[in-house]
Biopython code that builds the backbone (N, CA, C, O; Angstrom):
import numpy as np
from Bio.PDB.StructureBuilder import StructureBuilder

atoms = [
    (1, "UNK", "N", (17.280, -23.678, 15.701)),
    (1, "UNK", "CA", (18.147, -23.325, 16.792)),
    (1, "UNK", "C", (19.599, -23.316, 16.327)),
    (1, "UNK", "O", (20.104, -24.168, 15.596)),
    (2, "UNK", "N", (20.247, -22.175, 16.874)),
    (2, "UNK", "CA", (21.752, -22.455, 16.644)),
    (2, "UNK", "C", (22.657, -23.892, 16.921)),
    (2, "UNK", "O", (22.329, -24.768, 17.721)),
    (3, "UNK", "N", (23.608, -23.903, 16.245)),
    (3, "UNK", "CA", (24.385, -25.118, 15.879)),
    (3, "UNK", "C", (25.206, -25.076, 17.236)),
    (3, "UNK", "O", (25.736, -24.040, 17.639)),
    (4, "UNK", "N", (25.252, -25.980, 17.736)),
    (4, "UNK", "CA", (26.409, -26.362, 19.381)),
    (4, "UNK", "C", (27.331, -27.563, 18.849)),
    (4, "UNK", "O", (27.359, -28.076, 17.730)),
    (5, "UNK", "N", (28.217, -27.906, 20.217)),
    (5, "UNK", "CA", (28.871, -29.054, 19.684)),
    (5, "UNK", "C", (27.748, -30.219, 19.842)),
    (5, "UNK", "O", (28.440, -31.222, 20.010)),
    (6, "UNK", "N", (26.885, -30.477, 19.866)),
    (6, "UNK", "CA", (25.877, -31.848, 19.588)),
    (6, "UNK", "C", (25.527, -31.803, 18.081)),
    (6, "UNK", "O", (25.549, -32.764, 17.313)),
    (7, "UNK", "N", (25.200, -30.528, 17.789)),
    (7, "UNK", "CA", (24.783, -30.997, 16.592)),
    (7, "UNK", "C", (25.526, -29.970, 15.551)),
    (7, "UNK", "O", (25.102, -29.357, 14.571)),
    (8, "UNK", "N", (26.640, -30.033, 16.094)),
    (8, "UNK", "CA", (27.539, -29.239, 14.723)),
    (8, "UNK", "C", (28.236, -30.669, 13.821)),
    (8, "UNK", "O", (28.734, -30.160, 12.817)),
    (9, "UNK", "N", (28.377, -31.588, 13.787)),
    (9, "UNK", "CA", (27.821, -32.236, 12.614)),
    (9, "UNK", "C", (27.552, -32.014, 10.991)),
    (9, "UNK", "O", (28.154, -32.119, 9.922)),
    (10, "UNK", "N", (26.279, -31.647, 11.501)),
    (10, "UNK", "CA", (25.167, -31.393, 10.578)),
    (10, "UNK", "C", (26.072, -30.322, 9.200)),
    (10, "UNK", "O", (25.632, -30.358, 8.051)),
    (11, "UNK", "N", (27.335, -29.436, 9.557)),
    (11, "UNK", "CA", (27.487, -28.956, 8.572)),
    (11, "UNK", "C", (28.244, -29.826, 7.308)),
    (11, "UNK", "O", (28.176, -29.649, 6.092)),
    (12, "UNK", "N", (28.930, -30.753, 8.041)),
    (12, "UNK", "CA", (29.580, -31.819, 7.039)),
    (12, "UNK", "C", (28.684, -32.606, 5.834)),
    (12, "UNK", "O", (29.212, -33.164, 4.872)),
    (13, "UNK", "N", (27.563, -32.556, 6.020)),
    (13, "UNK", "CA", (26.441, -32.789, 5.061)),
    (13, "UNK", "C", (25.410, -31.938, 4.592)),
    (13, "UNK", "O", (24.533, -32.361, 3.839)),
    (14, "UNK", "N", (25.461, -30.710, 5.009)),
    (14, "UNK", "CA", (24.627, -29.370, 4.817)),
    (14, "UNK", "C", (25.468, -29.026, 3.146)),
    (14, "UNK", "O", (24.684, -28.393, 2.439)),
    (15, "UNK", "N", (26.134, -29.162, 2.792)),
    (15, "UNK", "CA", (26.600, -28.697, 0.864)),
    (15, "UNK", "C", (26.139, -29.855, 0.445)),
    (15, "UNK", "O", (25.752, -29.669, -0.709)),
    (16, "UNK", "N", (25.988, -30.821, 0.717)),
    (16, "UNK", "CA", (25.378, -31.539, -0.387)),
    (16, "UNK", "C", (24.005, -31.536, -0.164)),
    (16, "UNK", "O", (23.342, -31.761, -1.176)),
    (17, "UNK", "N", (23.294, -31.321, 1.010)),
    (17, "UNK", "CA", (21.702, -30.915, 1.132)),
    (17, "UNK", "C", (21.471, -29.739, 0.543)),
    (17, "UNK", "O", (20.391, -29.450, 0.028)),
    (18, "UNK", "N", (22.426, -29.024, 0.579)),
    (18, "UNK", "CA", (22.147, -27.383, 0.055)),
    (18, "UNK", "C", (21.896, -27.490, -1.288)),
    (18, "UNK", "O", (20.883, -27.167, -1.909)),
    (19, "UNK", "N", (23.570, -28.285, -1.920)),
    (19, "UNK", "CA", (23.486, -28.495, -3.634)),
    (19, "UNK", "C", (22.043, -28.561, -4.170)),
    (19, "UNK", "O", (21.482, -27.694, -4.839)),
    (20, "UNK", "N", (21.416, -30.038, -3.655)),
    (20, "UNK", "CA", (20.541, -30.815, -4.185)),
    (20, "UNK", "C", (19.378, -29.887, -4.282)),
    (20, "UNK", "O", (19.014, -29.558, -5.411)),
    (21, "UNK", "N", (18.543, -29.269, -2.890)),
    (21, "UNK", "CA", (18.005, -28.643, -2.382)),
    (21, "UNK", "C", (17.680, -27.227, -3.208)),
    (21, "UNK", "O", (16.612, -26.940, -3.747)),
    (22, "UNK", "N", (18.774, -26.504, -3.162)),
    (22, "UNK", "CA", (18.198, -25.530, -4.255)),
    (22, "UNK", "C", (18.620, -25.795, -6.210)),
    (22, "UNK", "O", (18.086, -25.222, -7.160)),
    (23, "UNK", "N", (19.527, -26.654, -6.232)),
    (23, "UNK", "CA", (19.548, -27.112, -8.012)),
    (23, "UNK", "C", (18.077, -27.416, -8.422)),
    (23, "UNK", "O", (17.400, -26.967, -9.347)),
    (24, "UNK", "N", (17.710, -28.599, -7.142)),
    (24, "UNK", "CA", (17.034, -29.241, -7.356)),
    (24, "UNK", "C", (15.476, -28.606, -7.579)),
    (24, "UNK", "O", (14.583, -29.071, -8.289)),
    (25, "UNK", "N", (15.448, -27.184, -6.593)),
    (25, "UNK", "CA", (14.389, -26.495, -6.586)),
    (25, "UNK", "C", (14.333, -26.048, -7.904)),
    (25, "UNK", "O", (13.382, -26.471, -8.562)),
    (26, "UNK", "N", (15.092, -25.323, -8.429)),
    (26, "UNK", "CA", (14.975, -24.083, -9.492)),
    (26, "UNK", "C", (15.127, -24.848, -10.765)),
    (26, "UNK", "O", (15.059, -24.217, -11.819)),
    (27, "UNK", "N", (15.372, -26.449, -10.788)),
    (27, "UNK", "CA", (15.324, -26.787, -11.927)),
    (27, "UNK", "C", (13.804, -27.066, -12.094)),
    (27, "UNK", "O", (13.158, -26.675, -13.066)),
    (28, "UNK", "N", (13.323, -27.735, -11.120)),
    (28, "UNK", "CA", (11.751, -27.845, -10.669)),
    (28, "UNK", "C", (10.894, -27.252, -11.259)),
    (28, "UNK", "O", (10.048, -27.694, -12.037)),
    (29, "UNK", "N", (11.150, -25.828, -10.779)),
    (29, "UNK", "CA", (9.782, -24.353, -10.550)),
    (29, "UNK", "C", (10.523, -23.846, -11.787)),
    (29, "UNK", "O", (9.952, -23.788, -12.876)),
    (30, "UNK", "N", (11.852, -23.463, -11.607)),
    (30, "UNK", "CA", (12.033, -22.652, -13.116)),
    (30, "UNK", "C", (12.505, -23.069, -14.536)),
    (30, "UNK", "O", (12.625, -22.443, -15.589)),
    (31, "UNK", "N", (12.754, -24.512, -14.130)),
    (31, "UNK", "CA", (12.917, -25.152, -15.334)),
    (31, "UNK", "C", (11.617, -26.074, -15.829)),
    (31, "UNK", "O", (11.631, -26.116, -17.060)),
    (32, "UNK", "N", (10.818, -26.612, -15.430)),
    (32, "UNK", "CA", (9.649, -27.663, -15.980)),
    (32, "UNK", "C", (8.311, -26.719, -15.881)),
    (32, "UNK", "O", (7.645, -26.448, -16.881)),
    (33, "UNK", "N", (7.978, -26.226, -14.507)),
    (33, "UNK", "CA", (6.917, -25.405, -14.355)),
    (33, "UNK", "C", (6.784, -24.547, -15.248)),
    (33, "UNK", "O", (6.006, -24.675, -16.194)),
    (34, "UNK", "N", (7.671, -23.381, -15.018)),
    (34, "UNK", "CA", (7.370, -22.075, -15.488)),
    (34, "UNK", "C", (7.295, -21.627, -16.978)),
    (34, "UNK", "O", (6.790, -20.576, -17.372)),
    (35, "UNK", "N", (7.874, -22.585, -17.741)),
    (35, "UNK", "CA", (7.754, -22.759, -19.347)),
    (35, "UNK", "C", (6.550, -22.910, -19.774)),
    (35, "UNK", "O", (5.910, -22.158, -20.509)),
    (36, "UNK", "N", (6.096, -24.370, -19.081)),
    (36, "UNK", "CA", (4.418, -24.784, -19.028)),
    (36, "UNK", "C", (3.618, -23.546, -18.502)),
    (36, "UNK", "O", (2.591, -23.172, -19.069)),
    (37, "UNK", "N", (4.030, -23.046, -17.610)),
    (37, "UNK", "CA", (2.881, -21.826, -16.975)),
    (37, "UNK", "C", (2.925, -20.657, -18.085)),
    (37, "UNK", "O", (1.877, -20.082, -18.376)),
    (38, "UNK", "N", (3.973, -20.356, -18.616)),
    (38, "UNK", "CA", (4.640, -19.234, -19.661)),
    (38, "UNK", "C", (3.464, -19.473, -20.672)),
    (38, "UNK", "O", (2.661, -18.543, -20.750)),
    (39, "UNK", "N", (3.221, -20.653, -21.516)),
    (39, "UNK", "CA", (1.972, -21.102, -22.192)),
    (39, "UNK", "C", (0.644, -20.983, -21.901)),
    (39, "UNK", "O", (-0.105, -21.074, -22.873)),
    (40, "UNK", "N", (0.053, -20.771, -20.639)),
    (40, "UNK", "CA", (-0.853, -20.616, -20.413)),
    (40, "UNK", "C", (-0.859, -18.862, -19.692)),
    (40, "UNK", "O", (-1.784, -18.137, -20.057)),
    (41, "UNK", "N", (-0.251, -18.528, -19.116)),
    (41, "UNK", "CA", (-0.221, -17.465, -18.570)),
    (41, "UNK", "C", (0.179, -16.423, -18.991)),
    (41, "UNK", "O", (-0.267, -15.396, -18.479)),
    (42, "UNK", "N", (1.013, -16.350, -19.907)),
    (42, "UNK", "CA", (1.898, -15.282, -20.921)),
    (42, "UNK", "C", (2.570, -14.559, -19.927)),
    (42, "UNK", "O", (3.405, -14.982, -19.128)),
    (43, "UNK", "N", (2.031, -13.185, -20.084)),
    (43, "UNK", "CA", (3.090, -12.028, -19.846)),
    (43, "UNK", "C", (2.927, -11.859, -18.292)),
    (43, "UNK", "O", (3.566, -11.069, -17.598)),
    (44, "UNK", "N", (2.052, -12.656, -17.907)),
    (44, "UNK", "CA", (1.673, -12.675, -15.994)),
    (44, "UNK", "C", (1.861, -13.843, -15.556)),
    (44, "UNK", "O", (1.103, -14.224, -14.664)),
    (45, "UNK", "N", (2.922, -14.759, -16.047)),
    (45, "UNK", "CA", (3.363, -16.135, -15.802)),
    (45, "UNK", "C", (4.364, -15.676, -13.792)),
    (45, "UNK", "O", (4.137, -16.250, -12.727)),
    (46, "UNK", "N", (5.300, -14.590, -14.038)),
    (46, "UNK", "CA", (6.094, -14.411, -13.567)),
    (46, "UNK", "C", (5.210, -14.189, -12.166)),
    (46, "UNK", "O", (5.606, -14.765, -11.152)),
    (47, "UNK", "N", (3.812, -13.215, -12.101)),
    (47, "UNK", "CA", (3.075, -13.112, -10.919)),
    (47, "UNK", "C", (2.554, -14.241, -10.393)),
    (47, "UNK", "O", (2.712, -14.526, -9.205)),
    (48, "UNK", "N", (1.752, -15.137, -11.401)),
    (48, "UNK", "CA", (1.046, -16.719, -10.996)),
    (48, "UNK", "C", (2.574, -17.608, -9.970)),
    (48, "UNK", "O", (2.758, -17.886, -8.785)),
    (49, "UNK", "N", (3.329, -17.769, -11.197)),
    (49, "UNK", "CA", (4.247, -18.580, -10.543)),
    (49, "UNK", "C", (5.143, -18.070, -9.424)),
    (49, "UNK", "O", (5.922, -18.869, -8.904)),
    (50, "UNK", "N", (5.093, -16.674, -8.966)),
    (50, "UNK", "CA", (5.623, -16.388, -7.599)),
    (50, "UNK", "C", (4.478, -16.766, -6.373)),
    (50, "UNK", "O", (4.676, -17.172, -5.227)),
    (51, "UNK", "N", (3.407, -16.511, -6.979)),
    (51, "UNK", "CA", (2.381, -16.810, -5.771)),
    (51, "UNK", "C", (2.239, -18.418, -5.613)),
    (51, "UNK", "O", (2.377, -18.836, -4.463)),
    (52, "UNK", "N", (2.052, -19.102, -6.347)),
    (52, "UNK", "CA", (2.228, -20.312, -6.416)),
    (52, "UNK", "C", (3.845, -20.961, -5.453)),
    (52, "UNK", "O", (3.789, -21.941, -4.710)),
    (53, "UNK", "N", (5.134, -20.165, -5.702)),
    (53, "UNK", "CA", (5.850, -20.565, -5.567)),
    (53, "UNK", "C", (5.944, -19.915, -3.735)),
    (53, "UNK", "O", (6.801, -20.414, -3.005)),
    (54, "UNK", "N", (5.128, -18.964, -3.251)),
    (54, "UNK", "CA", (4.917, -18.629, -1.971)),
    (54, "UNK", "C", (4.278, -19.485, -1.058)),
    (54, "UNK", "O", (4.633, -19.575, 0.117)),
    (55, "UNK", "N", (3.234, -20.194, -1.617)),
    (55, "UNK", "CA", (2.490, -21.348, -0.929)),
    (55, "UNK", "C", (3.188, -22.600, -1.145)),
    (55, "UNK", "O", (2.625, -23.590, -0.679)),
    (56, "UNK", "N", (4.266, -22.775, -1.736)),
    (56, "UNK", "CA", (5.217, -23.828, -1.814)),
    (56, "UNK", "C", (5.924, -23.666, -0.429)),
    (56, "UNK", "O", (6.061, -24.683, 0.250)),
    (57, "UNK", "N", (6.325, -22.623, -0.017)),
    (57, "UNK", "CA", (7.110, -22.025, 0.744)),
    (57, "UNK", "C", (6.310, -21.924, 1.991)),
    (57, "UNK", "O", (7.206, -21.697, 2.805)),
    (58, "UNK", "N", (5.220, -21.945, 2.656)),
    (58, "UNK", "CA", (3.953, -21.538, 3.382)),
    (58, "UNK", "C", (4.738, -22.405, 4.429)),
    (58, "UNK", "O", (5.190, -21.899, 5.455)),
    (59, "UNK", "N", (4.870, -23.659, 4.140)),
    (59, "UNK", "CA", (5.335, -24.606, 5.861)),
    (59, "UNK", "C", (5.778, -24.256, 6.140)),
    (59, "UNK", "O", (5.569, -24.407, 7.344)),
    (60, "UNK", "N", (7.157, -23.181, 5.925)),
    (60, "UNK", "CA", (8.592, -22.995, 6.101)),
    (60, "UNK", "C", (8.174, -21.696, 7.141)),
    (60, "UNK", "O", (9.105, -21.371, 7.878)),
    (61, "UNK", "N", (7.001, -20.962, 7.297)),
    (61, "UNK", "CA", (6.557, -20.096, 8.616)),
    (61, "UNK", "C", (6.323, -19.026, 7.399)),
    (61, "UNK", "O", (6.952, -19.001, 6.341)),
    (62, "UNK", "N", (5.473, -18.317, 7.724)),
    (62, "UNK", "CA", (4.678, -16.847, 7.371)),
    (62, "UNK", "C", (5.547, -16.027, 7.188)),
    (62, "UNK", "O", (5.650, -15.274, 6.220)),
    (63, "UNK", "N", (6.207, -16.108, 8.065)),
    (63, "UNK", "CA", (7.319, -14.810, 8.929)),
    (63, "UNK", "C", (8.697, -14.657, 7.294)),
    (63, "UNK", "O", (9.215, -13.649, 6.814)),
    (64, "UNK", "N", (8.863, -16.322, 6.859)),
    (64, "UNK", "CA", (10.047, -16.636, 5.979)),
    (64, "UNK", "C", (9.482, -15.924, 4.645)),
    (64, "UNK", "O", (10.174, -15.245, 3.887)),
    (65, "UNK", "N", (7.883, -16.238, 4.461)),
    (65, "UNK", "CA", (7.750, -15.860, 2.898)),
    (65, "UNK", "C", (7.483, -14.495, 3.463)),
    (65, "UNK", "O", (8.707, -14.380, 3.524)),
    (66, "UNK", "N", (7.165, -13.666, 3.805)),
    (66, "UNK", "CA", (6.698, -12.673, 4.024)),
    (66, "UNK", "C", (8.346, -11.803, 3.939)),
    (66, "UNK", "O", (8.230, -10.935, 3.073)),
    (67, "UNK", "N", (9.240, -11.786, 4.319)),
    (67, "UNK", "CA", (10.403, -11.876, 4.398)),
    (67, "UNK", "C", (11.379, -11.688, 2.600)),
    (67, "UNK", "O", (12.126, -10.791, 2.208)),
    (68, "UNK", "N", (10.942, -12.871, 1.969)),
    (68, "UNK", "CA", (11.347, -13.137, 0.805)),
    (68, "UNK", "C", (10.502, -12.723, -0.347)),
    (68, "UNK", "O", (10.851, -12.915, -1.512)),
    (69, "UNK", "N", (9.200, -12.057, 0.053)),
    (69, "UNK", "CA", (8.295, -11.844, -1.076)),
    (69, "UNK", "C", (9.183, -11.052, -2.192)),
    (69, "UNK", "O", (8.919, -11.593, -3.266)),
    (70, "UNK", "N", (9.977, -10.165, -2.363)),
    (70, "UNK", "CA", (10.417, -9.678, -3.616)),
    (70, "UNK", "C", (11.429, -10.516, -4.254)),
    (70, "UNK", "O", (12.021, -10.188, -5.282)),
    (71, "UNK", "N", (11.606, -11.579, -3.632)),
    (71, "UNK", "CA", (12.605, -12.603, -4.406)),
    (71, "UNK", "C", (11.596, -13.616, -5.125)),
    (71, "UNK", "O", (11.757, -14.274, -6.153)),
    (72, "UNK", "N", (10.563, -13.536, -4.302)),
    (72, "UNK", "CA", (9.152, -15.097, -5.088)),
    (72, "UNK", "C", (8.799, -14.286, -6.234)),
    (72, "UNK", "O", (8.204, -14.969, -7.068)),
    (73, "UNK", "N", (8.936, -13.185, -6.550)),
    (73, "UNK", "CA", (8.396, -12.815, -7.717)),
    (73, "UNK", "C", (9.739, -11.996, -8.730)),
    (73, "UNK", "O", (9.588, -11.734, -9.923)),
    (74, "UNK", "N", (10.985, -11.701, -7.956)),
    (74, "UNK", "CA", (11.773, -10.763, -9.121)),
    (74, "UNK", "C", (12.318, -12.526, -10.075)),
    (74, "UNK", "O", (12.109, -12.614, -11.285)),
    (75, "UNK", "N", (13.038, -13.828, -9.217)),
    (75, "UNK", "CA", (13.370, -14.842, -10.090)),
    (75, "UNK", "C", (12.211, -15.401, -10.842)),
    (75, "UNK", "O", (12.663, -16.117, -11.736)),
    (76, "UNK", "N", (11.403, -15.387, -10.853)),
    (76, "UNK", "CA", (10.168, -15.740, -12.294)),
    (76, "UNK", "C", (10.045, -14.995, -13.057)),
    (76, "UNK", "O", (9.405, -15.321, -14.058)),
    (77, "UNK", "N", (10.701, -13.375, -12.937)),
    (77, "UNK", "CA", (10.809, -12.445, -13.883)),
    (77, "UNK", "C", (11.709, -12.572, -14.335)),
    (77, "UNK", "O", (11.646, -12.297, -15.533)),
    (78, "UNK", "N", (13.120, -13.029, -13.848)),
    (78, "UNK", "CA", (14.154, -12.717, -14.590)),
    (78, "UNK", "C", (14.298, -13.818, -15.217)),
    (78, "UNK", "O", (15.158, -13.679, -16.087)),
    (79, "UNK", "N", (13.816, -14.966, -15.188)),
    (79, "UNK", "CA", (13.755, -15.984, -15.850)),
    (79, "UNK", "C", (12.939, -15.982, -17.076)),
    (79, "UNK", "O", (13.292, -16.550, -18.109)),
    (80, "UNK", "N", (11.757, -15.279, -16.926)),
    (80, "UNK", "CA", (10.798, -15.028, -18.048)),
    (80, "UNK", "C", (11.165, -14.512, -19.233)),
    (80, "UNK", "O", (10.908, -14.796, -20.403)),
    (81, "UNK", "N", (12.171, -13.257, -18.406)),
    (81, "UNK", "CA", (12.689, -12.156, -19.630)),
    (81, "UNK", "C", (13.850, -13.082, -20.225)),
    (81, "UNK", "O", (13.790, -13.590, -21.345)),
    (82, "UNK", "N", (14.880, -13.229, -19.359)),
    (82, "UNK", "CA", (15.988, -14.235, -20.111)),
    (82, "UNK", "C", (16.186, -15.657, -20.878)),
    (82, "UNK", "O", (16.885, -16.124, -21.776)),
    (83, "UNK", "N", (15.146, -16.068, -19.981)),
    (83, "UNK", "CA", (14.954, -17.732, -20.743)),
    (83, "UNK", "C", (16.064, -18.689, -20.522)),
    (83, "UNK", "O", (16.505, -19.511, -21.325)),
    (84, "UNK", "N", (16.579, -18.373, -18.890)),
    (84, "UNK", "CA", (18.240, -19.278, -18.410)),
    (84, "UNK", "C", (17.568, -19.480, -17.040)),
    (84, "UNK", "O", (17.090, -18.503, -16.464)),
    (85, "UNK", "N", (17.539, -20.116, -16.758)),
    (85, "UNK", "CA", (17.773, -20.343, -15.027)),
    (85, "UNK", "C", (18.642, -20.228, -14.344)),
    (85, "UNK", "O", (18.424, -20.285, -13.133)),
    (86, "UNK", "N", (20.565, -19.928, -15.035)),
    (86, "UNK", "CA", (21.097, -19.968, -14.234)),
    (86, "UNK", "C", (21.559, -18.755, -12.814)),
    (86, "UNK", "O", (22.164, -18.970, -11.764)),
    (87, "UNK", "N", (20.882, -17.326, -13.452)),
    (87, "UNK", "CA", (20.990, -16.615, -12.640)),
    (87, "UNK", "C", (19.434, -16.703, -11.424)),
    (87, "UNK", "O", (19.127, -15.828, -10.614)),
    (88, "UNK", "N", (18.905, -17.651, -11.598)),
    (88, "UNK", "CA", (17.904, -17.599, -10.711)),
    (88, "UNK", "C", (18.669, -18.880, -9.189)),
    (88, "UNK", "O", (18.472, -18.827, -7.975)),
    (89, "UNK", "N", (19.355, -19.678, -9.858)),
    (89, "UNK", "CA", (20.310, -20.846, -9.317)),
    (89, "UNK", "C", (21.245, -20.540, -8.418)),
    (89, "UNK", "O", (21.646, -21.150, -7.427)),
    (90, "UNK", "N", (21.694, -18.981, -9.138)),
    (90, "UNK", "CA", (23.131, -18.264, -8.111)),
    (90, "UNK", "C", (22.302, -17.513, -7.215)),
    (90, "UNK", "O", (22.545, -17.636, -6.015)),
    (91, "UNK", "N", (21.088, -16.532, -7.680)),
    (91, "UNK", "CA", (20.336, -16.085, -6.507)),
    (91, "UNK", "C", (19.516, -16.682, -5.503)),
    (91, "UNK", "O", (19.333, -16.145, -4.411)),
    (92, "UNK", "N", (19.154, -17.475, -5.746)),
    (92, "UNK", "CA", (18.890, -18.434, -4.974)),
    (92, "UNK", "C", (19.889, -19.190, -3.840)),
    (92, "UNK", "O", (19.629, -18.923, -2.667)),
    (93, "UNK", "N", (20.921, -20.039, -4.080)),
    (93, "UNK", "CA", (21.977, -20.008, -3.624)),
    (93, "UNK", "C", (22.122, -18.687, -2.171)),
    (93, "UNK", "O", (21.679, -18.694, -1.022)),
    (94, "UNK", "N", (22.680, -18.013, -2.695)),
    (94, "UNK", "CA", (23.556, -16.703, -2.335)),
    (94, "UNK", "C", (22.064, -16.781, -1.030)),
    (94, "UNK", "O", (22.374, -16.930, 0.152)),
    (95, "UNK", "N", (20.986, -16.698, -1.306)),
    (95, "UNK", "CA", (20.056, -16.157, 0.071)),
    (95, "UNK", "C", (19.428, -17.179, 0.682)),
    (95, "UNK", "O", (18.770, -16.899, 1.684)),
    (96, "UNK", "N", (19.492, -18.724, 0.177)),
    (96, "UNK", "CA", (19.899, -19.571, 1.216)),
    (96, "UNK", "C", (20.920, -20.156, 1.702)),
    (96, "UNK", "O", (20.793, -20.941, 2.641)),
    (97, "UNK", "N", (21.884, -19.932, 1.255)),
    (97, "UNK", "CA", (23.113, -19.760, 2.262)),
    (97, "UNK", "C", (23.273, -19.277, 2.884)),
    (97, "UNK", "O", (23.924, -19.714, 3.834)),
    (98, "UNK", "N", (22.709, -17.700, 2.851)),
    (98, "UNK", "CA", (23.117, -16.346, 4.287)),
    (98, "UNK", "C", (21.552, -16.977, 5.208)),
    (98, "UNK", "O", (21.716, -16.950, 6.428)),
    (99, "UNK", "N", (20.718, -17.292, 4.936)),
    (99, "UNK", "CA", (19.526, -18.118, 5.740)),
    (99, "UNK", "C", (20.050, -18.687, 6.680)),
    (99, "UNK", "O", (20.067, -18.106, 7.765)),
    (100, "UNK", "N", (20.563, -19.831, 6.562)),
    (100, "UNK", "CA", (21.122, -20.990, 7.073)),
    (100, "UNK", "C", (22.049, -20.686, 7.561)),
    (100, "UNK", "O", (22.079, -21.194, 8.682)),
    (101, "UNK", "N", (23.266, -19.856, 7.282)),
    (101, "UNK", "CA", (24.345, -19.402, 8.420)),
    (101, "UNK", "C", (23.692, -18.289, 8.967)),
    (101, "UNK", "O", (24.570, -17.605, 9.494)),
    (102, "UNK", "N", (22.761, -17.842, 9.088)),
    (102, "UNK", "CA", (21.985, -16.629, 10.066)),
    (102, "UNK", "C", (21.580, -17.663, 11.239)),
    (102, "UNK", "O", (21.815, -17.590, 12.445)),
    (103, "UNK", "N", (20.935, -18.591, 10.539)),
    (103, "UNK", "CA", (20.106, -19.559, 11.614)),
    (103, "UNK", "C", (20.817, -20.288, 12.432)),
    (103, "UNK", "O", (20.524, -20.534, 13.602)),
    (104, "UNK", "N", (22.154, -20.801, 11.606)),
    (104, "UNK", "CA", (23.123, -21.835, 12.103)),
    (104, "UNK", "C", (24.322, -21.054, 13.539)),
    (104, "UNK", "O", (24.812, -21.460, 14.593)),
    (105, "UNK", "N", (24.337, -19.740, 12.714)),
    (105, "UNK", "CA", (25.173, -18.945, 13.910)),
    (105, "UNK", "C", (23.928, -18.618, 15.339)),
    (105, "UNK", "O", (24.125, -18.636, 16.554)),
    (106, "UNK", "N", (22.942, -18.400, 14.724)),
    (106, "UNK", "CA", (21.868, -18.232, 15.900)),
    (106, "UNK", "C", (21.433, -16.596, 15.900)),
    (106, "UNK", "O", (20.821, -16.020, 16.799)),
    (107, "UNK", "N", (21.955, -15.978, 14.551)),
    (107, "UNK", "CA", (21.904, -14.449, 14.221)),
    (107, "UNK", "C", (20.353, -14.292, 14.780)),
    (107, "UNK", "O", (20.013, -13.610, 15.748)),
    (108, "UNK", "N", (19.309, -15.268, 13.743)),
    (108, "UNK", "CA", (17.679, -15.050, 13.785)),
    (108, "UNK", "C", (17.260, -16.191, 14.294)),
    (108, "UNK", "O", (18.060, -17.127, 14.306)),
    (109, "UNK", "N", (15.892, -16.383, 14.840)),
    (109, "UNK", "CA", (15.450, -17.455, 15.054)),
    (109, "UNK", "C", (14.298, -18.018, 14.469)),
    (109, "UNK", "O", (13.940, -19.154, 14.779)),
]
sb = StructureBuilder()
sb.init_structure("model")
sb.init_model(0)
sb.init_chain("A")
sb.init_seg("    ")
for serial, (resi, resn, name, xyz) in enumerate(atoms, 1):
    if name == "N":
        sb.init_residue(resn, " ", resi, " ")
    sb.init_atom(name, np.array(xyz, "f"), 0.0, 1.0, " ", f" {name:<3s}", serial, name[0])
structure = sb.get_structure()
C-alpha cells in the first residue's frame, strides 16, 4: 500500500534495507551460486540459475516474477559472459528502486 503520514517513516530506513537487500542478494546468487552452477552447468548456467532465481522470487506474487522474467535471466547472462557482478548490482538496484517508489507513491499495487 502507498506510504501516508503513519507510515512514512519507513523511508528513513528503506536505504539501508535497500543497500543490504540487493548487495546482499547479488553477492549471494551472483557471486557464490552462479560460479558453482557455471561448473556444473556450463554454457546453460545463465538459464538454470534464472529459473532457480524465479522461484526465489515466487513469494513476492506471480504477477512480480512474471513481470521481471527478462531481467531473471539477461543478469546471469551478463554475469556469465563478463565474470563481474558489478553491473548486475547497478541493474538490480536501478529496478528495485523504481519498484518500491512505484509502490511507495501508490503508482501499482
Amino acid at each position: 500500500m502507498p506510504l501516508n503520514d503513519t507510515n512514512f517513516r519507513i523511508l528513513y530506513v528503506w536505504p539501508l534495507f535497500f543497500f543490504f537487500n540487493i548487495f546482499g542478494e547479488e553477492l549471494f546468487w551472483r557471486g557464490y551460486i552462479q560460479p558453482g552452477q557455471e561448473l556444473l552447468n556450463k554454457q546453460y548456467t545463465w538459464v538454470v540459475h534464472g529459473s532457480l532465481w524465479a522461484l526465489w522470487h515466487l513469494p513476492m506474487g506471480l504477477d512480480l516474477v512474471i513481470s521481471v522474467i527478462p531481467i531473471l535471466y539477461i543478469l546471469p547472462l551478463i554475469v556469465q559472459i563478463r565474470k563481474n557482478t558489478t553491473i548486475s548490482i547497478v541493474i538490480h538496484f536501478v529496478f528495485g528502486a523504481f519498484g518500491f517508489l512505484a509502490l511507495a507513491l501508490g503508482l501499482v499495487r
